[in-house]
C-alpha positions as CSV (number, residue, x, y, z in Angstrom):
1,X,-19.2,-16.3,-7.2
2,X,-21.5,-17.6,-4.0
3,X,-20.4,-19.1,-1.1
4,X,-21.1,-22.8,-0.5
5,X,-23.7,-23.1,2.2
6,X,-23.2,-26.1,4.8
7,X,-25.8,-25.5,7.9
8,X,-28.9,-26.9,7.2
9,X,-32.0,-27.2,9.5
10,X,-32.5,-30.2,12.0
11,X,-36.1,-30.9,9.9
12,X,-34.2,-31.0,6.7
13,X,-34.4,-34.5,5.1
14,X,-31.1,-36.8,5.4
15,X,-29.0,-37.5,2.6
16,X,-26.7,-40.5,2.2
17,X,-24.7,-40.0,-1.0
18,X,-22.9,-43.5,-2.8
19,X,-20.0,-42.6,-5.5
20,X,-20.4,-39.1,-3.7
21,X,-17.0,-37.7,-6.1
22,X,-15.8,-34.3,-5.1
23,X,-19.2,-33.7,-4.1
24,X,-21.7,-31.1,-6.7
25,X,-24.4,-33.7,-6.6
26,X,-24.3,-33.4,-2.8
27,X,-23.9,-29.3,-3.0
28,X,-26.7,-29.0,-5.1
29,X,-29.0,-31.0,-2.9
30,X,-27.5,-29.1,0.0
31,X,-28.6,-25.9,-1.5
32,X,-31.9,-27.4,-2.3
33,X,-32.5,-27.8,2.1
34,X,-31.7,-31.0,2.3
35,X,-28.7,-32.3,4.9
36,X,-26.2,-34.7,3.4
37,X,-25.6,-36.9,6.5
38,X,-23.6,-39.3,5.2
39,X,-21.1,-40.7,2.1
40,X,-18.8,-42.9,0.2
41,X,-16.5,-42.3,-2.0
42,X,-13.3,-44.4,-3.2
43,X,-11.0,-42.3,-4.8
44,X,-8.7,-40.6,-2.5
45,X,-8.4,-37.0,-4.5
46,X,-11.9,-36.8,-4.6
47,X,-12.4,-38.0,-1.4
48,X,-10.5,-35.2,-0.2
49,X,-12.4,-32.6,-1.4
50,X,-15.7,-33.7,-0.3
51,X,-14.0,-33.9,2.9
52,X,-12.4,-30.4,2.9
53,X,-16.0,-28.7,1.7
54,X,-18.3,-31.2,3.1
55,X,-16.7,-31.3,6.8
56,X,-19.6,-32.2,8.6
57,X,-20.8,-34.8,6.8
58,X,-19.5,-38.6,7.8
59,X,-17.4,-39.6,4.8
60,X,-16.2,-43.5,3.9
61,X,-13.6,-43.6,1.6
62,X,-14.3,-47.4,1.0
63,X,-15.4,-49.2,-1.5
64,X,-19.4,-50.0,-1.6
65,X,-18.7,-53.3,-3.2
66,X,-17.2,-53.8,0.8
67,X,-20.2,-55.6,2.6
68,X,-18.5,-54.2,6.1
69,X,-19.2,-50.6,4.5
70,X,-22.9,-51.3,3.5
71,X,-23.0,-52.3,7.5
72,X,-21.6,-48.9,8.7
73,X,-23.9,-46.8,6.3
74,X,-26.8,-49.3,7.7
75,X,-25.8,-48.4,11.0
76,X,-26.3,-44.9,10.3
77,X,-29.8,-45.3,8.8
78,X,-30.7,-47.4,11.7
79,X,-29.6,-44.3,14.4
80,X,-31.6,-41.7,12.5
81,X,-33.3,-43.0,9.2
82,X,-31.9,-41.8,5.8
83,X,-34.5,-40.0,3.5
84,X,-32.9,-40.0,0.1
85,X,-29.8,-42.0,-1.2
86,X,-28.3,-40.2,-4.1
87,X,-25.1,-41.0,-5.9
88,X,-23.7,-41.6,-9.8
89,X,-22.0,-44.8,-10.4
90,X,-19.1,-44.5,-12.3
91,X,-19.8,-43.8,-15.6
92,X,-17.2,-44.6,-18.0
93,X,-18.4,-48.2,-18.6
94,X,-21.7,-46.3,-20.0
95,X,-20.6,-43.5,-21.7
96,X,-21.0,-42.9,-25.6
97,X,-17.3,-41.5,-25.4
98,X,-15.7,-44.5,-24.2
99,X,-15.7,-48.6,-25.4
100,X,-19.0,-48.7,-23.7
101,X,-17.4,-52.7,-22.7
102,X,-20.0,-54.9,-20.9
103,X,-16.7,-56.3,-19.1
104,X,-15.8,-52.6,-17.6
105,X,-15.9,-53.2,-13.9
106,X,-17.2,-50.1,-13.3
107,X,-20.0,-50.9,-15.3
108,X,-21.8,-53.2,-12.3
109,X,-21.7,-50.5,-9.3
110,X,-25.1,-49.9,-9.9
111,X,-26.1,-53.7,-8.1
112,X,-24.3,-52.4,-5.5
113,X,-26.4,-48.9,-5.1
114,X,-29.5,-51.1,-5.5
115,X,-28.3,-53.4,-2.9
116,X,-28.0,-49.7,-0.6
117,X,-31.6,-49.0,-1.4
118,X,-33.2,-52.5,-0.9
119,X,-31.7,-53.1,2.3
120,X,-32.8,-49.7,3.9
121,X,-35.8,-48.6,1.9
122,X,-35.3,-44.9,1.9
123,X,-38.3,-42.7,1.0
124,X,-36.4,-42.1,-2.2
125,X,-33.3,-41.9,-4.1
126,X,-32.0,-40.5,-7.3
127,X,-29.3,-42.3,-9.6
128,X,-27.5,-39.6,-12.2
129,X,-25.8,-40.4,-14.9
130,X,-24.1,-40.3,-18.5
131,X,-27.1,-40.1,-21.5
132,X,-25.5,-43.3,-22.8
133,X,-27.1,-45.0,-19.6
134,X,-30.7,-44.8,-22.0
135,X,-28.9,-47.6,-24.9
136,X,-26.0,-49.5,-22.7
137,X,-26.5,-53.0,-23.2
138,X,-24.8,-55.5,-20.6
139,X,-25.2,-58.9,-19.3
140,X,-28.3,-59.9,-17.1
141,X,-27.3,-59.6,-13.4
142,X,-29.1,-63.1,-13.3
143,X,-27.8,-65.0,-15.9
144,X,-26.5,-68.8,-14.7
145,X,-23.1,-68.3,-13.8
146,X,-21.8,-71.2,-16.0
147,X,-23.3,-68.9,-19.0
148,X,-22.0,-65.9,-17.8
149,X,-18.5,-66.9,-17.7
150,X,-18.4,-68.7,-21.1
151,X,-20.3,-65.0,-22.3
152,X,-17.4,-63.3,-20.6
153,X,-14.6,-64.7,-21.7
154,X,-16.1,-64.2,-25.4
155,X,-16.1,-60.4,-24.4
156,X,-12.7,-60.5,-23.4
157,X,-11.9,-62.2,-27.1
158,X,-13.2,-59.4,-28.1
159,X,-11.9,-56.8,-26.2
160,X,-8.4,-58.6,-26.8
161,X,-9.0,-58.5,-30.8
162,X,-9.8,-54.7,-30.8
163,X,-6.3,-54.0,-28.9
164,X,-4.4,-56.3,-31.3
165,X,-5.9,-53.9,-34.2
166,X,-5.0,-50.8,-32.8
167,X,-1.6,-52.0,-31.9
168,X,-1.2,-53.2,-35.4
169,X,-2.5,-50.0,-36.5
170,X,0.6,-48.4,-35.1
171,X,3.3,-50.8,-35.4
172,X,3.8,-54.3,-37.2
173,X,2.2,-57.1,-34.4
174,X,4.6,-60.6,-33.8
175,X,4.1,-63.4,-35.3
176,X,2.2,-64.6,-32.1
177,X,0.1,-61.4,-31.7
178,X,-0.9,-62.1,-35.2
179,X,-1.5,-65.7,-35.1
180,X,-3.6,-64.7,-32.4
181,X,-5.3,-61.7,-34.2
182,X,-6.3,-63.8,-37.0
183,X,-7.6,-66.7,-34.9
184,X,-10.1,-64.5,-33.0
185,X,-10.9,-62.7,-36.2
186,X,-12.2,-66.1,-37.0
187,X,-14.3,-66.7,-35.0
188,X,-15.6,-63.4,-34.5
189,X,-18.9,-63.4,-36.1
190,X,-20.1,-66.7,-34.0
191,X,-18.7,-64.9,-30.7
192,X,-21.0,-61.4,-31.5
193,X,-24.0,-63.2,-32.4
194,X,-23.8,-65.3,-29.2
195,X,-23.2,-62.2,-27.4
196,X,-26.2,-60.0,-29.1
197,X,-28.4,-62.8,-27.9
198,X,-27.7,-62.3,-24.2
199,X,-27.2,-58.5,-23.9
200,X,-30.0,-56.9,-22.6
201,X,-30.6,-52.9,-21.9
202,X,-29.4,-51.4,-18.8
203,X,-31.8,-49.0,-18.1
204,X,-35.1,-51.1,-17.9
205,X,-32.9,-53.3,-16.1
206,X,-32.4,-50.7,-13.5
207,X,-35.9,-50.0,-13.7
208,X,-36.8,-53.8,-12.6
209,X,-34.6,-54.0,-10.5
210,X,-35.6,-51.0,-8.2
211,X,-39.5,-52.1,-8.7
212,X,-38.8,-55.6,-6.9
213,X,-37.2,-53.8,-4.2
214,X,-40.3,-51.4,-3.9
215,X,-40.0,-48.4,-5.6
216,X,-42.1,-46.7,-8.7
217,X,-39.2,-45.8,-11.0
218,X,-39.3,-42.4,-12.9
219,X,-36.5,-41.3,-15.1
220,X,-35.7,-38.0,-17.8
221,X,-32.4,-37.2,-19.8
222,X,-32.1,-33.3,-18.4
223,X,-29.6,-30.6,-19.9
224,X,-27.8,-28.4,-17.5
225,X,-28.2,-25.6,-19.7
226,X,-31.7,-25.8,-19.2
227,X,-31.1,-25.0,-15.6
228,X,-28.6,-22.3,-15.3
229,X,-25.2,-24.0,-16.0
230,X,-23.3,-22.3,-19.0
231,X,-22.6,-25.6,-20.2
232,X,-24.9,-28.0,-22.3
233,X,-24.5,-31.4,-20.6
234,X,-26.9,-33.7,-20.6
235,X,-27.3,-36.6,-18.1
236,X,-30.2,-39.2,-17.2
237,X,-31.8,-39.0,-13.7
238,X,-33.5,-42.2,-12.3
239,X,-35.9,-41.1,-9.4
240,X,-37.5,-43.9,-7.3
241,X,-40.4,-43.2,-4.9
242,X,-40.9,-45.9,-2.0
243,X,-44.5,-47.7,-3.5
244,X,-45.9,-46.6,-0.2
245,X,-46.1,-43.0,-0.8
246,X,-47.7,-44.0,-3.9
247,X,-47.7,-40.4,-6.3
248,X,-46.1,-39.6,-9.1
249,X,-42.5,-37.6,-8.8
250,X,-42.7,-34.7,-11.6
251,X,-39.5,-33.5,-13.3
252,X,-38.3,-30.0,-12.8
253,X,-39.1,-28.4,-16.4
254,X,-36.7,-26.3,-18.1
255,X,-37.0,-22.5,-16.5
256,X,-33.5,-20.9,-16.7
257,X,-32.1,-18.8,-19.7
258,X,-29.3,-20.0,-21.1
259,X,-26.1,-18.7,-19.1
260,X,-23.1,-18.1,-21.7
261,X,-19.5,-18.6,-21.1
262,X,-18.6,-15.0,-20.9
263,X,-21.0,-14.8,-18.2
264,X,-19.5,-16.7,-15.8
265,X,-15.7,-16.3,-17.0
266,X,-15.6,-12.5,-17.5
267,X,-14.3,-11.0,-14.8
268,X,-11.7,-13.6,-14.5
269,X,-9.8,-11.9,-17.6
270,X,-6.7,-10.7,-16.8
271,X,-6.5,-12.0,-13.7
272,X,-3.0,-13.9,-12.5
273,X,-2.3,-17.5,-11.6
274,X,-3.3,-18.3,-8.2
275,X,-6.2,-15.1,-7.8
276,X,-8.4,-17.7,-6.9
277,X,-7.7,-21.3,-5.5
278,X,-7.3,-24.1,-8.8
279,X,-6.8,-21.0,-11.3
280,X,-3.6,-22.4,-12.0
281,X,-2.9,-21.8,-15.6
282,X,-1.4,-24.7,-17.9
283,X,2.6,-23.3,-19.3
284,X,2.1,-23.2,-23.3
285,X,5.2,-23.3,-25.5
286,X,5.1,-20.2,-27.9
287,X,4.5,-22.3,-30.6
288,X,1.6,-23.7,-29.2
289,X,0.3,-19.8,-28.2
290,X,0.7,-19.0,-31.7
291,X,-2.0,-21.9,-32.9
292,X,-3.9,-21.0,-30.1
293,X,-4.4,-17.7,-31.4
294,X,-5.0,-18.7,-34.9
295,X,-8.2,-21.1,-33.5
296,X,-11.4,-18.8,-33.9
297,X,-13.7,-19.6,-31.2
298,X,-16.0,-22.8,-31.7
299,X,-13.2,-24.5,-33.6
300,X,-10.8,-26.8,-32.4
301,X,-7.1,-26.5,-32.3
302,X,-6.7,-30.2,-34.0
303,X,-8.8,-31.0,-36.8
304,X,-9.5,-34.6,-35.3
305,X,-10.3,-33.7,-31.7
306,X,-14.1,-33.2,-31.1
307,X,-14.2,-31.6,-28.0
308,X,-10.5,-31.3,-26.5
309,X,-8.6,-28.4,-27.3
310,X,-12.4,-27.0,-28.4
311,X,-12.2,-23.1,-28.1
312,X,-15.4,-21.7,-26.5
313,X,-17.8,-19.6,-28.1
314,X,-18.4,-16.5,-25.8
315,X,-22.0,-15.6,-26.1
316,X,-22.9,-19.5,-26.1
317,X,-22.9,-22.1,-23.5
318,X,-20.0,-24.4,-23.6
319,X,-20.0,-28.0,-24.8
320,X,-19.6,-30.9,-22.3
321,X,-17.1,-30.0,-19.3
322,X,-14.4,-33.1,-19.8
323,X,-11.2,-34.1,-18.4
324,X,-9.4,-34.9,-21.8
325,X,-6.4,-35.7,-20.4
326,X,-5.3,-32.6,-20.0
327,X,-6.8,-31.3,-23.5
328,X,-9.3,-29.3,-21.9
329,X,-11.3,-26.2,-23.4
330,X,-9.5,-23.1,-24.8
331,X,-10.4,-19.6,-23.7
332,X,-12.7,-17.5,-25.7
333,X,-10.4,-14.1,-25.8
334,X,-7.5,-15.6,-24.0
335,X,-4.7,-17.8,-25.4
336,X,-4.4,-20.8,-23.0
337,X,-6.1,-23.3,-22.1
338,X,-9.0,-22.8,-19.4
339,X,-7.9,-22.9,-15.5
340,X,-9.6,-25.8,-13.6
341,X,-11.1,-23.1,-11.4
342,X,-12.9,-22.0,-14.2
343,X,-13.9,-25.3,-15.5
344,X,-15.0,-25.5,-11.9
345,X,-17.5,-22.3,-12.2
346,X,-18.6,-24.2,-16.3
347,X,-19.9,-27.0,-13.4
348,X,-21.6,-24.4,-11.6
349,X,-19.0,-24.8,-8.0
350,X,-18.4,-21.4,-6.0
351,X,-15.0,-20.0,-5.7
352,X,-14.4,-21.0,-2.2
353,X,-14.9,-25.0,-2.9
354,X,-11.6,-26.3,-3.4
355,X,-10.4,-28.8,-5.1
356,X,-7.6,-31.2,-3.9
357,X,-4.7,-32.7,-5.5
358,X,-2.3,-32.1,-8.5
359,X,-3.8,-29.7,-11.5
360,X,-4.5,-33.5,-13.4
361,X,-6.1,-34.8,-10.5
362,X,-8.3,-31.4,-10.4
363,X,-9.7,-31.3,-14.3
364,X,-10.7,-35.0,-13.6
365,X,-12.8,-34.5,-10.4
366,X,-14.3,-31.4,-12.1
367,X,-14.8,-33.5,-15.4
368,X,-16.6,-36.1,-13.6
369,X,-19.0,-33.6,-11.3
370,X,-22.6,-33.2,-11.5
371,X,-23.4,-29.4,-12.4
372,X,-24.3,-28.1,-8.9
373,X,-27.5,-26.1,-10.7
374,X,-29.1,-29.5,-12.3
375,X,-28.8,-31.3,-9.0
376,X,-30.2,-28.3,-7.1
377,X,-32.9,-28.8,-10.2
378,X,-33.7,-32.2,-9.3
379,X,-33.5,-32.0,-5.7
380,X,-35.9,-28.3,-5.4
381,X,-38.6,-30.8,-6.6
382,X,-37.8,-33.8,-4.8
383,X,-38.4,-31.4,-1.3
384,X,-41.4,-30.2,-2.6
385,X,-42.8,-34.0,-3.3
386,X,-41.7,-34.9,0.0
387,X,-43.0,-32.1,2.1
388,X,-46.4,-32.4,0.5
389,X,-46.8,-35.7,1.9
């Protein structure tokens, strides 16, 4: 595999990068020409391994919610300007694989990355995220705060009545837990039809939002296997062009053949624990090897499991790249589990970026990445808009 490439000319436009992770949306803009100047991100593994691969870029691990962190990335624009802000807000609150909750916390960090842009009014920025981001519904960021908090503690009802089910789907609930079950269950209906009323769409709320601070909005649900990642993952990318500049951004069209998982996995066969750093291999008890080697490739080890424990087809690209606790793809000839190293090269990283922490820590970073050839995609056309200005 490549080496990851740091220097970057002087003229290159400057990169600021909010919810930065262990860093392939940065990478691939790198790669693109640009110079990532600047980031923030919260999570100390992740944090780490920007820092270790991205060492000369200024790194916050703080939390953007922090108003004294919004002043020291505003200190840095106001030294030498910031071109681009790029980042993916956490996306658990949005995704189709999770409770998609309008009460996730995570679920509001994109007010924050709006705040970012308003305030300094970069030439442009680009948001990634989960597909789910296109039919999230949540609260309006404006709503009367009275109403919100009445609307809020309904969700929380809710949210409280869907654990009490699933606990008494595995054991018998008190007799408070049930009282308590059946009173919510009551009044259930009244509580979802308040709550349909108020929920509004994310995405055109996004949209609005970035308009009134003075940008045209422009946004595309893209597959990485379209762009040379052996992996079909497919994410939405908001681009927003500073109303001055006045053109329209064009998205990079697909142009790559598909990349299979052999391709990229091949001449890893064979190879021991440690050859490269994160091929650490997961200890299987022989019981587990022998259903392993009964699961024909593109079928799943459990029955009920959609993509954990998924063993990959060899002349196809692989499905989503997930943490799964720990239930990660199996190998296509092998009989273990994949290495996070070679989930790592699935999300398009080169051998010598490294990823910090414990193995568990590892699949999740990698899980949560942004394939390094789709952000390359994304940001090989953003330099081209902005050097034909």
């Amino acid at each position: 595999m490549g080496k990851a490439t740091t220097t970057r000319a002087r003229a290159a436009p400057a990169i600021l990068d909010l919810f930065a992770g262990a860093g392939g949306l940065s990478l691939g803009f790198e790669q693109a020409g640009f110079a990532v100047v600047a980031a923030v991100e919260f999570w100390g593994p992740a944090a780490s391994t920007y820092a270790r691969n991205h060492p000369r870029v200024q790194l916050f691990q703080d939390d953007i919610r922090d108003d004294a962190v919004k002043q020291r990335i505003r200190a840095i624009h106001e030294k030498s300007p910031i071109d681009v802000v790029i980042g993916g807000p956490p996306c658990q609150g949005y995704s189709n694989a999770g409770n998609r909750d309008p009460l996730d916390p995570r679920g509001s960090l994109y007010l924050d990355f709006y705040r970012v842009i308003g305030d300094m009014q970069p030439r442009a920025f680009v948001m990634e995220n989960v597909k789910g981001l296109a039919s999230m519904k949540v609260l309006p960021p404006d709503l009367p705060r009275k109403e919100a908090e009445a609307l809020r503690k309904q969700l929380a009802a809710i949210r409280r009545y869907k654990d009490l089910k699933r606990y008494g789907a595995q054991r018998a609930l008190d007799p408070d837990e049930r009282a308590e079950h059946d009173a919510i269950a009551k009044a259930l209906p009244k509580m979802q039809s308040a709550i349909k009323q108020h929920l509004v769409p994310l995405l055109p709320t996004m949209v609005s939002i970035a308009e009134r601070a003075g940008y045209n909005v422009f946004w595309r649900v893209l597959n990485a296997k379209h762009f040379g990642s052996p992996q079909s993952r497919e994410r939405v990318f908001v681009v927003g062009i500073r109303k001055d500049i006045d053109r329209a951004f064009t998205f990079p069209e697909p142009a790559a053949p598909e990349r299979t998982t052999k391709d990229v996995l091949q001449d890893l066969e064979g190879k021991p624990d440690g050859y490269l750093p994160n091929h650490e291999f997961t200890r299987h008890a022989p019981a587990f090897v022998r259903r392993l080697h009964a699961t024909a490739p593109g079928e799943n080890v459990y029955k009920t499991y959609t993509d954990g424990w998924w063993r990959l087809l060899p002349d196809k690209p692989a499905r989503t790249v997930k943490e799964n606790h720990g239930g990660v793809f199996v190998h296509y000839s092998e009989d273990r589990v994949l290495t996070p190293r070679e989930l790592a090269r699935l999300q398009d990283f080169p051998d010598d970026y490294v990823f910090e922490g414990p193995k568990s820590m590892v699949l999740k970073q990698v899980g949560n990445a942004v394939p390094v050839n789709l952000s390359k995609a994304i940001a090989v056309e953003l330099l081209k808009f902005l050097n034909a200005m």
